[in-house]
N, C-alpha and C positions, 0 to 999 in steps of 0.2 A: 456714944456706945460703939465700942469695938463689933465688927462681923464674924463670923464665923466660917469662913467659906460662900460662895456665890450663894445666894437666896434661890428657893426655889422660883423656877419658871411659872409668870401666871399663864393662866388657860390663854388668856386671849393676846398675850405676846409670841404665843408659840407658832403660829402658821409665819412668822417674820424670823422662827432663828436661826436660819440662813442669814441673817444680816449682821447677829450678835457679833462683838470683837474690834478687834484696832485693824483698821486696813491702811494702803500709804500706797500714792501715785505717783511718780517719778518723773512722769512725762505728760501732766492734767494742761490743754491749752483754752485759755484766756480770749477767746475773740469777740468783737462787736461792732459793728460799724462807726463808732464812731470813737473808738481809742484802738490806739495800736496792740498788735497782736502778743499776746504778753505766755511763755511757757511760766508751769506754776507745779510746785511740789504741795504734796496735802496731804494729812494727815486725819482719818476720820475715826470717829467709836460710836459704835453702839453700844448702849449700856442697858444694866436694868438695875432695881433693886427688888423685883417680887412683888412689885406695883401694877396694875392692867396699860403700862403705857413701858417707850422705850424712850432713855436719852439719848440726845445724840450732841456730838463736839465733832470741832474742823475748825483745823489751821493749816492757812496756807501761805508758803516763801516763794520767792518771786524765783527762779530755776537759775539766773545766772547769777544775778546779787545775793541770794541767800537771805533777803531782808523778809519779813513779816510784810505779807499784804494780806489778808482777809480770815477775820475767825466769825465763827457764827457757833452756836449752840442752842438745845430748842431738845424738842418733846415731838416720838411720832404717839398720836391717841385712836385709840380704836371704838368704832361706835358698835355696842355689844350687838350680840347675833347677827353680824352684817362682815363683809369685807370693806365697809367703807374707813378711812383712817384720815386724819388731820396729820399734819407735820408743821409744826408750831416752832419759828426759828425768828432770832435774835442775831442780828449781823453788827460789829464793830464801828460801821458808819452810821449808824442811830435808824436804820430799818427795821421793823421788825416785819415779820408777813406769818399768814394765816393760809397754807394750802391743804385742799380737801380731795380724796380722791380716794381711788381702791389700789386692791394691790389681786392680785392673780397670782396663785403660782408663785415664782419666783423673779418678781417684778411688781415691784409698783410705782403710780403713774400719778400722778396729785398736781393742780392749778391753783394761785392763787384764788381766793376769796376776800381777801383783806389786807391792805399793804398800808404800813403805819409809817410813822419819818417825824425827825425830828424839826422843829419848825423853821429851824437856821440852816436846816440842809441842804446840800448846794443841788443845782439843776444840774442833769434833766431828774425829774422825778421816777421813781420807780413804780409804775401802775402796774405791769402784769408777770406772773413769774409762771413758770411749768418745771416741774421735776420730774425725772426718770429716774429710778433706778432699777439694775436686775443683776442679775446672777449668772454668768455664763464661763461653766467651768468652774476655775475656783478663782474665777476674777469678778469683782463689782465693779460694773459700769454704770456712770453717771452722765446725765447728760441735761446741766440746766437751760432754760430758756428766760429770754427775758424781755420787757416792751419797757418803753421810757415815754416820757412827752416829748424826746426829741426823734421819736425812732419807733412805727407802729409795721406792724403788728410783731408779734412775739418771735424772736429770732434766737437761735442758738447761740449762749454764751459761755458755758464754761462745757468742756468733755472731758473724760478723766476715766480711767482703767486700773483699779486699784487691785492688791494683794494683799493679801490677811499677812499682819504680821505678830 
């Protein structure tokens, strides 16, 4: 079925559409203790279709080879009369995870709750994840964090300063 123009806004996407749109970060870096420090281009959307939830997509190329290293795509969900939200994401290396959190304002903050893998998947494992995002000015800053079985407690891994494009 062809659309018609954007769907309307559901109620409860609306305290997030500050997020709606294609943003892209030119200078997002890659660090972790225990792989080298990698600069990365990213390409993010929020989406909707008029559903009580928001898509989201991201690709990201490695900044000096240009190559494809990491896409994920995933569902943020909102639990009704509450600021509480899920951000349900599907990663390229057979991760998926499940983080729960609020959003305030113009920023929300969400921890894993649930981190899935495929069963050939290589070490270390992925056990704990943290998402930032906010809105400052008309730039979106991200800031993930992340814990392994080779590497506790949860440590900053991806930053990134993105533009609506």
């Amino acid at each position: 079925m062809a659309s018609q123009g954007a769907p309307p806004l559901h109620d409860m996407i609306k305290p997030l559409q500050w997020l709606l749109g294609k943003w892209r970060a030119d200078d997002g870096a890659c660090i972790y203790p225990t792989m080298k420090d990698v600069g990365y281009i990213d390409e993010v959307e929020f989406s909707h279709v008029g559903q009580p939830n928001i898509h989201y997509n991201s690709i990201s190329w490695h900044a000096e080879k240009k190559v494809p290293l990491h896409r994920e795509t995933g569902f943020i969900r909102f639990k009704p009369g509450t600021n509480h939200l899920a951000f349900i994401s599907a990663f390229n290396n057979g991760v998926t995870c499940i983080e729960e959190g609020e959003y305030q304002g113009q920023q929300l903050d969400v921890s894993s709750n649930h981190i899935g893998r495929l069963s050939w998947g290589k070490e270390p494992q992925v056990v704990g994840t943290r998402r930032t995002l906010h809105l400052d000015g008309d730039s979106l800053e991200m800031v993930m964090y992340m814990e392994t079985s080779a590497t506790k407690p949860l440590v900053e891994h991806l930053r990134a300063k993105y533009r609506k494009i």
